[in-house]
VEXDREN-2710 file (C-alpha; in Angstrom, 1 decimal):
% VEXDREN-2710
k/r/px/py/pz
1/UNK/16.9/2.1/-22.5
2/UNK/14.4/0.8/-20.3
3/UNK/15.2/-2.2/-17.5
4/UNK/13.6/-5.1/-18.2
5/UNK/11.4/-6.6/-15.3
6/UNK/12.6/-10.2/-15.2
7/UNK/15.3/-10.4/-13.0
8/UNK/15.6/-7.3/-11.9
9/UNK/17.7/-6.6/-8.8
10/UNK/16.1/-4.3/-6.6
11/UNK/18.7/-1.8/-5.6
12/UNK/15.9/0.8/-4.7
13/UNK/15.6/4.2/-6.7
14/UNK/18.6/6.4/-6.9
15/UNK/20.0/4.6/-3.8
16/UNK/23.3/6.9/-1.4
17/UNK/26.6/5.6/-2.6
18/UNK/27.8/5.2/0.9
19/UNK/26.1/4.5/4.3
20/UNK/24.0/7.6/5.5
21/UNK/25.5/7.8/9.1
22/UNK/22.9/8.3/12.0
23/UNK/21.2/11.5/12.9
24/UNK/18.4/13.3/14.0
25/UNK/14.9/13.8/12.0
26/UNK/17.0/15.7/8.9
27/UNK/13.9/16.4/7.5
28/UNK/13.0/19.2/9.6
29/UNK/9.7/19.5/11.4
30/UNK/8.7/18.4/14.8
31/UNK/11.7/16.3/15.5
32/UNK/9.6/14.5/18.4
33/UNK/13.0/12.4/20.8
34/UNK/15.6/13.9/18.8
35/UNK/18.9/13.3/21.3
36/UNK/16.2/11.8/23.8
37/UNK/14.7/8.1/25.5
38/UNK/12.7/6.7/22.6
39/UNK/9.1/5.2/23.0
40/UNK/8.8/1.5/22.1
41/UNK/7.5/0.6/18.7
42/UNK/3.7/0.3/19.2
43/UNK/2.9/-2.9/17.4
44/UNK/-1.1/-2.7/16.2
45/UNK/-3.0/-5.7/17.6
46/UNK/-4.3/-8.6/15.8
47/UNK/-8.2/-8.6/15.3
48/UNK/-9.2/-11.5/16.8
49/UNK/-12.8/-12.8/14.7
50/UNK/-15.7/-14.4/15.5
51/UNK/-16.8/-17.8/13.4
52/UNK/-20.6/-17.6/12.1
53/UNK/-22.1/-20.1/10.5
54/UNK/-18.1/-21.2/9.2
55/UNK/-17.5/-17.4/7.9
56/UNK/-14.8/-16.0/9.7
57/UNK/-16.1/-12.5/11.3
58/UNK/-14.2/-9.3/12.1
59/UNK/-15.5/-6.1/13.4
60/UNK/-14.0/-2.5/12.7
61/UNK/-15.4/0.5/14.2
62/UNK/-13.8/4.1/12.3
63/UNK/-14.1/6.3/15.8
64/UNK/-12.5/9.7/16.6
65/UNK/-9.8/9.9/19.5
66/UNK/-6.8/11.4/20.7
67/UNK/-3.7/10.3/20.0
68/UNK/0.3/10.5/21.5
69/UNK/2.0/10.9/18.0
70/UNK/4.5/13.7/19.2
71/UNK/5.6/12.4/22.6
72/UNK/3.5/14.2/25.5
73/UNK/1.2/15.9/23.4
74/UNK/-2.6/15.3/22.6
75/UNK/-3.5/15.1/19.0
76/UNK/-6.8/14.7/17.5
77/UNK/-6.9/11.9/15.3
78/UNK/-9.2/8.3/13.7
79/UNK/-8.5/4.9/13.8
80/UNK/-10.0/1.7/13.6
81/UNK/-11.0/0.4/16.9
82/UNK/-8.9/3.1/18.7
83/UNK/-7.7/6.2/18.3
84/UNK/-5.3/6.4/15.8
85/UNK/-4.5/2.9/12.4
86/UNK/-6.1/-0.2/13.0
87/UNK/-6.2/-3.7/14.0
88/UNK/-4.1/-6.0/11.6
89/UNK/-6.5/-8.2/10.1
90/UNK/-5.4/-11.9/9.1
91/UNK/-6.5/-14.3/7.4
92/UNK/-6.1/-17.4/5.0
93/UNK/-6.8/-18.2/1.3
94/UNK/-9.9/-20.0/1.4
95/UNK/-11.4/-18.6/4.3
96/UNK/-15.0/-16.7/3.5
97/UNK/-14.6/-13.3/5.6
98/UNK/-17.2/-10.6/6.5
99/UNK/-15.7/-7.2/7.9
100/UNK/-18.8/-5.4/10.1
101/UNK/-17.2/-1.8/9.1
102/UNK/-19.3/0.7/11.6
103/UNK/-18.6/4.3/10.9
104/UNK/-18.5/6.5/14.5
105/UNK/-17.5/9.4/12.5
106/UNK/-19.1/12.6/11.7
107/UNK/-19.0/12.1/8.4
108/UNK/-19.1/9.4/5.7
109/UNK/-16.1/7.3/5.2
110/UNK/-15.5/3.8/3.0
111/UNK/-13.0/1.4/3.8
112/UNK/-11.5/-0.8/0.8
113/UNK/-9.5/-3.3/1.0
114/UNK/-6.3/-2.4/-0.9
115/UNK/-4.9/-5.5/-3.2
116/UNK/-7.7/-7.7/-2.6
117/UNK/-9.1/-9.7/-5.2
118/UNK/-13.2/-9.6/-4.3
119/UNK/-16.3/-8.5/-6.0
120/UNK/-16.7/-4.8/-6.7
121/UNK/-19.2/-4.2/-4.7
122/UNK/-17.2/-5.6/-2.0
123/UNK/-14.4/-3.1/-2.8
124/UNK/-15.3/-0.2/-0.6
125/UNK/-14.1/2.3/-2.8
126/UNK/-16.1/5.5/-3.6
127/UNK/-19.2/3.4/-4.8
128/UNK/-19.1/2.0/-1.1
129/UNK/-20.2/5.1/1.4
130/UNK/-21.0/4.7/5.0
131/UNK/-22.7/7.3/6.1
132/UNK/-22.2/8.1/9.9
133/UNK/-23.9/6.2/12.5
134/UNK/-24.4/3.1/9.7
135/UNK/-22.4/-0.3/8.9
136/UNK/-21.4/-1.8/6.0
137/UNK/-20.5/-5.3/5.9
138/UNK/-19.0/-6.7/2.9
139/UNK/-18.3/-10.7/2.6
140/UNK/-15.6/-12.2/0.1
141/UNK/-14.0/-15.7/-0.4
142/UNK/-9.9/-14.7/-0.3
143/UNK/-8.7/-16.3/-3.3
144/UNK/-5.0/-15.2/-3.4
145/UNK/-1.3/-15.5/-2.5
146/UNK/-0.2/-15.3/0.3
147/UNK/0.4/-11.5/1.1
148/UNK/0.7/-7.8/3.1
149/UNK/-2.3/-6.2/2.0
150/UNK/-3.8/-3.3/3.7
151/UNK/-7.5/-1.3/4.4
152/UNK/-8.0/2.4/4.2
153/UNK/-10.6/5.2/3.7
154/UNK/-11.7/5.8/-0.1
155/UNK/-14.5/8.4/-0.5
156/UNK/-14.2/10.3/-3.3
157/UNK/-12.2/13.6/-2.9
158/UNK/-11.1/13.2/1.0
159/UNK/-8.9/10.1/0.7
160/UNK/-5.6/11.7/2.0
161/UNK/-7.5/13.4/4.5
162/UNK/-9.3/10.3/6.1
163/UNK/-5.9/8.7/6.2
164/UNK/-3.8/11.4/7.1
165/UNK/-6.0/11.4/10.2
166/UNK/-4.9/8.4/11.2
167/UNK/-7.1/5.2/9.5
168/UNK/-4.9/2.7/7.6
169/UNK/-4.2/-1.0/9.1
170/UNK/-2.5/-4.3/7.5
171/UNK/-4.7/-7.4/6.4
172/UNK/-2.1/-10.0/5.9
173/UNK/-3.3/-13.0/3.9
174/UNK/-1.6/-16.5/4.6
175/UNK/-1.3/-19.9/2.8
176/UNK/-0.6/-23.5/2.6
177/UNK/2.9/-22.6/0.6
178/UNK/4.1/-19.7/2.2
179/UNK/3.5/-21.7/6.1
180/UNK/5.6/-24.0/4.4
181/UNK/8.9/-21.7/4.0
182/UNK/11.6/-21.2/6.7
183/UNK/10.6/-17.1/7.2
184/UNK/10.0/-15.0/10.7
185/UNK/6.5/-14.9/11.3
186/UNK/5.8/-15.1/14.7
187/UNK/3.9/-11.8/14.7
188/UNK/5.0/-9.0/17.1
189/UNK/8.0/-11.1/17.7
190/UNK/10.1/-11.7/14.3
191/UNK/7.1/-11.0/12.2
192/UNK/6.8/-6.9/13.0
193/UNK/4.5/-4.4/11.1
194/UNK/5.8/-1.3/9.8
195/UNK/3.2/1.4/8.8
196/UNK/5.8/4.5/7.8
197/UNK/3.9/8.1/7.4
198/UNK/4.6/11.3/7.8
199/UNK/2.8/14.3/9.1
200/UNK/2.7/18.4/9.9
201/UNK/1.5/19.8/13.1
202/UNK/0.1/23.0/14.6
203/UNK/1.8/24.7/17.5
204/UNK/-0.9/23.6/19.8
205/UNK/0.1/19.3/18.7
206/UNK/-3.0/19.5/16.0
207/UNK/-2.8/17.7/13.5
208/UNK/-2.0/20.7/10.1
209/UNK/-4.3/20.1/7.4
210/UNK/-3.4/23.0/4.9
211/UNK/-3.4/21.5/1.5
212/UNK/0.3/22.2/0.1
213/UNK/0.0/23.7/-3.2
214/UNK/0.0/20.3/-5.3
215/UNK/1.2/18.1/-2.4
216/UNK/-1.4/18.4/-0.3
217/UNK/-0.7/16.8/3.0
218/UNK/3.0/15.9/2.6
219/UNK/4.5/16.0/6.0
220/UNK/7.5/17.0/7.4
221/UNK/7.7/14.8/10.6
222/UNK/8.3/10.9/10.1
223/UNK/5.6/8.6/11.9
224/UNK/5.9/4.6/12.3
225/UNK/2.5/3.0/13.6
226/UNK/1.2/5.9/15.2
227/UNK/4.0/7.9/16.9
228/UNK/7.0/9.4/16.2
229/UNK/11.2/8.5/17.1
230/UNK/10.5/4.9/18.2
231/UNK/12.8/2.0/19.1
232/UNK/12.3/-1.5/18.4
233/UNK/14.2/-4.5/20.7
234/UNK/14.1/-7.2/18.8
235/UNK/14.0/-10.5/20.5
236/UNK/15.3/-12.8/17.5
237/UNK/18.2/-12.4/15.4
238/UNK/16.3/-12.4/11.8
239/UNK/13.3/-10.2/11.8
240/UNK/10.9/-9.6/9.2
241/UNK/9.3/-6.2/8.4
242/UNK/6.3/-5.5/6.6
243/UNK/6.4/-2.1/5.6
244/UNK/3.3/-0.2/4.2
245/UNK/4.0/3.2/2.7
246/UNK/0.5/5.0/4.4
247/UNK/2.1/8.2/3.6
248/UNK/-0.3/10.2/1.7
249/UNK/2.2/11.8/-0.5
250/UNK/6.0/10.8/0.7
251/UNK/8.2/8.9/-1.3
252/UNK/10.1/6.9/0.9
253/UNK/13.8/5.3/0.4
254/UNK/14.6/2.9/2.8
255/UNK/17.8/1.9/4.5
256/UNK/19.7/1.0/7.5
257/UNK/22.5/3.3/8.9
258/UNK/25.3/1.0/8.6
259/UNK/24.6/0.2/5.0
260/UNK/23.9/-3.5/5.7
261/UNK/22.4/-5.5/3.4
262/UNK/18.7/-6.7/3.8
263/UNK/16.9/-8.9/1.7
264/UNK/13.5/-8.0/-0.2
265/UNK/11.0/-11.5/0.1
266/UNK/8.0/-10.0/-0.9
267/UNK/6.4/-7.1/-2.5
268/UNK/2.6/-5.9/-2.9
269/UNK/0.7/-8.8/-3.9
270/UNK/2.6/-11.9/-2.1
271/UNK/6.6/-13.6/-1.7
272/UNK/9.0/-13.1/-5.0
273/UNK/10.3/-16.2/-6.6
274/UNK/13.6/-15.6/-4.5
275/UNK/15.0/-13.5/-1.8
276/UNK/16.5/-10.4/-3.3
277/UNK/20.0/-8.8/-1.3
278/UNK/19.8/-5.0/-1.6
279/UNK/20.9/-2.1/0.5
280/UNK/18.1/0.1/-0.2
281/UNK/14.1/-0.3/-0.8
282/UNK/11.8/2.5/-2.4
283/UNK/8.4/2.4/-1.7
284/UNK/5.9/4.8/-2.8
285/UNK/1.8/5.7/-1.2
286/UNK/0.1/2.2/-0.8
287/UNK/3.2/0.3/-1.7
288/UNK/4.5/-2.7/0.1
289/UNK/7.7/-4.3/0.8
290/UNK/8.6/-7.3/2.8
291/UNK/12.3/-7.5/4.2
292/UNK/14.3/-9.9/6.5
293/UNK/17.5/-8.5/8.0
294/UNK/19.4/-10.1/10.0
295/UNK/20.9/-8.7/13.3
296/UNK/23.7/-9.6/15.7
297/UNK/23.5/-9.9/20.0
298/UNK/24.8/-6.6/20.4
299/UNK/23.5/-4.6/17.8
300/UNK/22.1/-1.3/17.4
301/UNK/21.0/-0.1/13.9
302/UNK/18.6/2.6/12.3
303/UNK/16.5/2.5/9.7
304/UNK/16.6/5.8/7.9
305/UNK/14.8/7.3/4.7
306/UNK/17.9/9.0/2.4
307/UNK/17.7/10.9/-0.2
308/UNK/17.2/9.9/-3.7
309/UNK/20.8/10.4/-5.4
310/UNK/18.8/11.4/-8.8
311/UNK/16.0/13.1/-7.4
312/UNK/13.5/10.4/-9.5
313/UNK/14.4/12.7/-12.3
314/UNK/12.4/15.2/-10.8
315/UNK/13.4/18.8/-11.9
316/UNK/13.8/20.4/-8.8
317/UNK/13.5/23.9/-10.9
318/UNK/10.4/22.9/-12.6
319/UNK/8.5/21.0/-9.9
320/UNK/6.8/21.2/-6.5
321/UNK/9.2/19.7/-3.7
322/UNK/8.5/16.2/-3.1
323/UNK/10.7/16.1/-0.1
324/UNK/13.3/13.6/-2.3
325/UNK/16.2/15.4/-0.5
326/UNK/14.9/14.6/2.9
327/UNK/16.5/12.7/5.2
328/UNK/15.6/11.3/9.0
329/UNK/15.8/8.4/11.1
330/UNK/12.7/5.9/11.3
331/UNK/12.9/3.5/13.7
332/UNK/16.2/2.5/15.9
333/UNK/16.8/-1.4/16.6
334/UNK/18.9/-3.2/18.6
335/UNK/20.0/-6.9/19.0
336/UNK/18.3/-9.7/20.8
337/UNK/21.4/-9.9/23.3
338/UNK/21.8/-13.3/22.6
339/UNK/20.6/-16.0/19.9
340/UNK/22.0/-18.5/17.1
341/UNK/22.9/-17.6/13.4
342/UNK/19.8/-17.7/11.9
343/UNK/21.4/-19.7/8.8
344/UNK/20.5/-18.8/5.0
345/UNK/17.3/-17.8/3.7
346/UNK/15.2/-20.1/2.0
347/UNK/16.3/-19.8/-2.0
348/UNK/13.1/-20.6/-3.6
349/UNK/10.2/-18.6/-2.0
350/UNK/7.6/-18.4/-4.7
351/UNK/7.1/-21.2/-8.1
352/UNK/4.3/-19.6/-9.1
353/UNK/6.1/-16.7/-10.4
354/UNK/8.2/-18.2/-13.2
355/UNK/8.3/-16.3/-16.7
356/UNK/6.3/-13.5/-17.5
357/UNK/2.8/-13.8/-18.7
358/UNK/2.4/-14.5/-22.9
359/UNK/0.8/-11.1/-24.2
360/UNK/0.5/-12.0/-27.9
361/UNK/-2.6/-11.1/-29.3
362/UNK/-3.9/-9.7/-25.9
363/UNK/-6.1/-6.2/-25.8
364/UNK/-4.0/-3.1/-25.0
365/UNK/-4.7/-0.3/-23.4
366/UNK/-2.8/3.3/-22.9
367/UNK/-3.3/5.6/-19.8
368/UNK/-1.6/8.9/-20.1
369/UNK/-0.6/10.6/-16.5
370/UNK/-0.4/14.1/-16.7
371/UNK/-1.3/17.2/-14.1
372/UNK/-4.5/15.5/-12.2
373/UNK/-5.7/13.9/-15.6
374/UNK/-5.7/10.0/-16.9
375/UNK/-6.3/10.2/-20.5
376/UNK/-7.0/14.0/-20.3
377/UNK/-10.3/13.7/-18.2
378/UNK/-10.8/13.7/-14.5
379/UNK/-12.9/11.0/-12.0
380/UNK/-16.7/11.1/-13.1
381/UNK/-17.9/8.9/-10.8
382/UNK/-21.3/8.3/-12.6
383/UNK/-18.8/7.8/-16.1
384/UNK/-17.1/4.3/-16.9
385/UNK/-14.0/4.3/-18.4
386/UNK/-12.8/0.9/-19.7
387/UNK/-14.7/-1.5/-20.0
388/UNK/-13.2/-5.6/-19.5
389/UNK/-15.8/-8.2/-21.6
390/UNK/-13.1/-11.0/-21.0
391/UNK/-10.9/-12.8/-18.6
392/UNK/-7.5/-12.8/-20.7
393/UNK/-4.8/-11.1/-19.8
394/UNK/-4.4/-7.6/-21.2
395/UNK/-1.3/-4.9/-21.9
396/UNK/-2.0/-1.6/-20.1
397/UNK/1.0/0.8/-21.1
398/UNK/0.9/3.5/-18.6
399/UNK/2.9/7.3/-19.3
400/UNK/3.8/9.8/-16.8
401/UNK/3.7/12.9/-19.1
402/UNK/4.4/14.8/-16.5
403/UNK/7.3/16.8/-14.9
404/UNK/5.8/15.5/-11.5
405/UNK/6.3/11.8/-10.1
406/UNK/2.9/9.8/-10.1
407/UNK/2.1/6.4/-9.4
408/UNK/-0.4/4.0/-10.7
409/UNK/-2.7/1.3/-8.5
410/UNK/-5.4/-0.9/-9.3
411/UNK/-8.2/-2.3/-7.6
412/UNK/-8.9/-5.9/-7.5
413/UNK/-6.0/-7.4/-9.2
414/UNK/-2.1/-8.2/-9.2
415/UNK/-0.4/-7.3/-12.1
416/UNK/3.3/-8.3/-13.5
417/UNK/5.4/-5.7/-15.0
418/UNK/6.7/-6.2/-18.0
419/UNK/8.9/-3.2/-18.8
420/UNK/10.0/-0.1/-17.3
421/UNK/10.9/2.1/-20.1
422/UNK/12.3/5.9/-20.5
423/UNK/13.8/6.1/-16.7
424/UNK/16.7/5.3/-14.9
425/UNK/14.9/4.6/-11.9
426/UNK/14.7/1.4/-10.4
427/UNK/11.4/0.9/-8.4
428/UNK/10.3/-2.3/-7.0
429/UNK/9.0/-3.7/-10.0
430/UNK/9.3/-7.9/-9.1
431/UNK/6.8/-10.4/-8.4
432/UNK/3.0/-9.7/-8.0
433/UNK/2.0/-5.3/-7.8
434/UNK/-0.8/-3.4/-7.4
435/UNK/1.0/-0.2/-7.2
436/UNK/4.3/1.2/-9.2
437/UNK/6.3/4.5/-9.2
438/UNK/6.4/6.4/-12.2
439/UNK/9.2/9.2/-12.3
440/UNK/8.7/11.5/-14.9
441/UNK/8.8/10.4/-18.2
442/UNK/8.5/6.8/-17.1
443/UNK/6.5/4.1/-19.2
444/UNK/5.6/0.8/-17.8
445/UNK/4.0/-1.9/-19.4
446/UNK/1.7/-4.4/-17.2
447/UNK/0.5/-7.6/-18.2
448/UNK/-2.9/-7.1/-16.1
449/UNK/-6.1/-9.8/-15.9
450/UNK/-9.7/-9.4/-14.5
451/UNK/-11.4/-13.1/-13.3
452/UNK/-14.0/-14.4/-11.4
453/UNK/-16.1/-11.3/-10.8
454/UNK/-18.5/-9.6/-12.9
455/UNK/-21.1/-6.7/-12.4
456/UNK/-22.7/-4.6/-15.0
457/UNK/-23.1/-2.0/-12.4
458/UNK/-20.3/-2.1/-9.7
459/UNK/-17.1/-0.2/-10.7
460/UNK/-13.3/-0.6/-10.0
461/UNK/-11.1/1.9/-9.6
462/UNK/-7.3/3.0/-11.4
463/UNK/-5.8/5.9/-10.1
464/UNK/-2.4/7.8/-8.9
465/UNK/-1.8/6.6/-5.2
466/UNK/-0.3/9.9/-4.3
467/UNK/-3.4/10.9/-2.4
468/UNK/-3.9/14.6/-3.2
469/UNK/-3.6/13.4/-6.9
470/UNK/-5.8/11.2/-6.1
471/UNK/-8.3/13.3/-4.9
472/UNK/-7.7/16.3/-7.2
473/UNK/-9.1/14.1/-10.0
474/UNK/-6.6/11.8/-11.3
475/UNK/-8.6/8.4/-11.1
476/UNK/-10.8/6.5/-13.7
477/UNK/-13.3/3.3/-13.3
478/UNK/-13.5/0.1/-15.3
479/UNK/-16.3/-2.3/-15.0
480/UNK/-15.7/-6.4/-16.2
481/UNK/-18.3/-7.7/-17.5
482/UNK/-19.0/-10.8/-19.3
483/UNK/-18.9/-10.7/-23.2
484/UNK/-21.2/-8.9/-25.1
485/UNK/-22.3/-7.0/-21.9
486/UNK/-22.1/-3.1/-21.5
487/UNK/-22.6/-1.1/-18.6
488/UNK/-25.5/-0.2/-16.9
489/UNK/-26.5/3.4/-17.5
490/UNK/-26.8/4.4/-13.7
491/UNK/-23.8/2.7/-12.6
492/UNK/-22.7/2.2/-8.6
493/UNK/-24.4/3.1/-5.8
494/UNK/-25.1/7.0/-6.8
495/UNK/-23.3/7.2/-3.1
496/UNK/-26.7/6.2/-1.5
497/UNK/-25.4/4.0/1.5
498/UNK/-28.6/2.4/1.5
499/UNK/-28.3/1.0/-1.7
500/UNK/-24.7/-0.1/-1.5
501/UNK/-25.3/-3.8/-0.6
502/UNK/-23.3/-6.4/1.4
503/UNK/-22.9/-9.5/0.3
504/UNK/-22.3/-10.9/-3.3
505/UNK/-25.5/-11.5/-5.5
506/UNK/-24.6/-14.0/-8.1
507/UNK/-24.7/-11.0/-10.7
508/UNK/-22.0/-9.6/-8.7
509/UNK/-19.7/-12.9/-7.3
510/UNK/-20.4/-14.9/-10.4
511/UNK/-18.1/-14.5/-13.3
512/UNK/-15.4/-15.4/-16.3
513/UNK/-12.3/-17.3/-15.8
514/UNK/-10.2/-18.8/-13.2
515/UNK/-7.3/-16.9/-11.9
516/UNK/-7.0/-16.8/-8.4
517/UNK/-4.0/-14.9/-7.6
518/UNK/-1.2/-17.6/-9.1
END
């Protein structure tokens, strides 16, 4: 039977029974503080731009450093203006951005701009290269909801590598409507980042970067923003966390050690249409979840990742070890010390949501998942896949055929899901997603729409999330064009940085139809 995606209550996949007491990092690994002091949750810095001509500016730099992820010992690792994530980018709908991306690595990187709505060339997925000691600096207007979005690597083959190295970082997109709601979101205060990961290290605090055989980098030690076994003091009494699964492989199911209820306000693409209570939240790589929980004086409560009661349906006989039995702490809170009842939440957060899209008549497509194949092939990146001629919405039915987990992202849109068919799993399928988890056997059904943007030339990408995946092959690339057009026989940049471009020609930011996000 499958679970209908209106109305779903998100009661996160397979959630414990009971509440998962405290402990150490269950998981195994290089526990970090287990039994000692905790280091304070590092909270990554906003970028503060610059204003050209009315554009609004930001400058990354990808550098090598060292990092402090295990406590007292030096790690080699990336980041984005430092040594290990990024900068948390913000900005508002409306706003024309350009991000200067420099690379200071020894070898090409890309950064895109997961969940982003924006011209394909302005994408910086594989068709975006920056070679080392160049820049590439794409401009977009941001023409969306309200959202936590996020920026990562994207070169073809290495993705989980590059971010398993340490570059990932938020870009959280404001608006008129979402200012307008009674949520936390002072940021650093009540408004806190959450960037969950996991990693494996060498006996001399290297990072490990032996390819599991078909999990690639899963790690066995938990990491939030950057280190491991930190402790956040919270200074309000409702706090707000935007978590980002940067885990390139982990599966992550979320919940607090007391069992206490949180509420889910928003997922990938922006706020749902109201708050929903739940006691657990399952995110999967390049997922997002927004929570509020609420927090007496005197408390102290962990936020733990349990293990999935059904396993996601994963045979544990037939199947490489996804680590769904793990369990470790995350991040330890404790209360404000003092502070008013922060009251109800707002009931109404998002009227743009309403029913589900109408789908009759509209194209459909199929994807079959299986092994490191979408449809039976593997990422050509001089090959399109689908080609989009119009800017209706369209049906995309998407199958794991496999024995294995997978999920499913794509680039430059927010799609609604429609069903979830031929599981018993219940991933975070509500409001606007770029991303959803597929246990085996799983078919979903996306109501999915391409506007505004056009280009013969310049691909976007679908793909499995789970990184190695990913990278092993299991990714495809769609063009939209306008009606009647085809693609262009030497399509992308043929990975020659030079050619990749930086701001939107109007064969590129032109285009059909007028979604924006809403």
């Amino acid at each position: 039977m499958g679970i209908a995606a209106a109305g779903v209550v998100l009661a996160g996949c397979g959630q414990e029974p009971s509440p998962v007491g405290v402990g150490g990092n269950g998981g195994g690994g290089n526990g970090g503080n287990a039994g000692g002091a905790r280091r304070p949750l590092p909270i990554p810095p906003l970028l503060e731009p610059r204003t050209v001509d009315g554009n609004t500016v930001f400058s990354l730099e990808a550098v090598t450093g060292t990092s402090e992820i295990l406590p007292g010992v030096a790690t080699p690792t990336w980041g984005y203006n430092g040594s290990i994530l990024g900068p948390t980018i913000r900005a508002r709908r409306g706003d024309i951005v350009r991000v200067e991306v420099s690379n200071r690595l020894p070898e090409m990187t890309t950064t895109h701009w997961h969940g982003m709505h924006l011209p394909a060339r302005m994408d910086g997925g594989p068709h975006q290269p920056i070679l080392p000691g160049g820049t590439w600096a794409p401009e977009w207007r941001i023409d969306q909801q309200a959202a936590t979005l996020w920026y990562h690597p994207h070169p073809h083959g290495v993705t989980g590598k590059h971010v398993y190295r340490g570059l990932a970082g938020l870009f959280i997109v404001d608006d008129d409507a979402s200012d307008s709601l009674d949520l936390p979101r002072d940021y650093g205060v009540d408004d806190i980042p959450l960037i969950v990961q996991d990693r494996r290290f060498d006996d001399d605090g290297t990072l490990d970067e032996t390819d599991l055989p078909d999990m690639g980098l899963l790690g066995d030690t938990p990491v939030v923003n950057g280190v491991t076994d930190p402790h956040f003091a919270a200074m309000a009494r409702r706090v707000r966390f935007r978590i980002l699964n940067g885990a390139t492989m982990r599966v992550f199911n979320l919940r607090f050690s007391d069992g206490r209820p949180f509420a889910i306000v928003g997922s990938d693409g922006g706020l749902l249409d109201t708050p929903r209570t739940v006691e657990n939240a399952c995110i999967s790589p390049g997922e997002r979840v927004e929570i509020v929980v609420d927090l007496a004086a005197d408390d102290k409560v962990t936020l733990r990742n349990v293990r999935f009661a059904d396993s996601l349906e994963v045979d544990d006989g037939d199947a490489p070890d996804f680590g769904l039995d793990d369990e470790f702490d995350l991040l330890t809170i404790s209360g404000p010390g003092a502070g008013e009842d922060p009251g109800a939440l707002p009931t109404e957060l998002n009227t743009t949501l309403g029913a589900l899209p109408d789908t009759d008549g509209a194209r459909r497509r199929s994807f079959d998942m299986e092994w490191f194949q979408i449809n039976g092939r593997r990422m050509d990146i001089s090959r399109v896949d689908e080609v989009i001629d119009h800017p209706g919405w369209e049906v995309w039915t998407v199958s794991n055929k496999d024995n294995w987990i997978h999920n499913f992202h794509v680039h430059d849109t927010q799609f609604r899901v429609l069903s979830l068919d031929r599981t018993s799993t219940t991933p975070l399928t509500d409001g606007w997603k770029d991303t959803i988890l597929l246990a085996p056997g799983a078919v979903a059904t996306l109501a999915v729409r391409f506007t505004d943007y056009t280009s013969t030339r310049w691909p976007y990408m679908y793909h499995c999330h789970m990184m190695y995946h990913e990278d092993q092959g299991m990714m495809g690339q769609f063009v939209v064009v306008e009606p009647g057009e085809a693609p262009v026989p030497a399509i992308g940049s043929g990975l020659d940085q030079g050619d990749a471009g930086t701001i939107a020609s109007p064969e590129d930011g032109g285009g059909h139809g007028d979604h924006r996000g809403d």
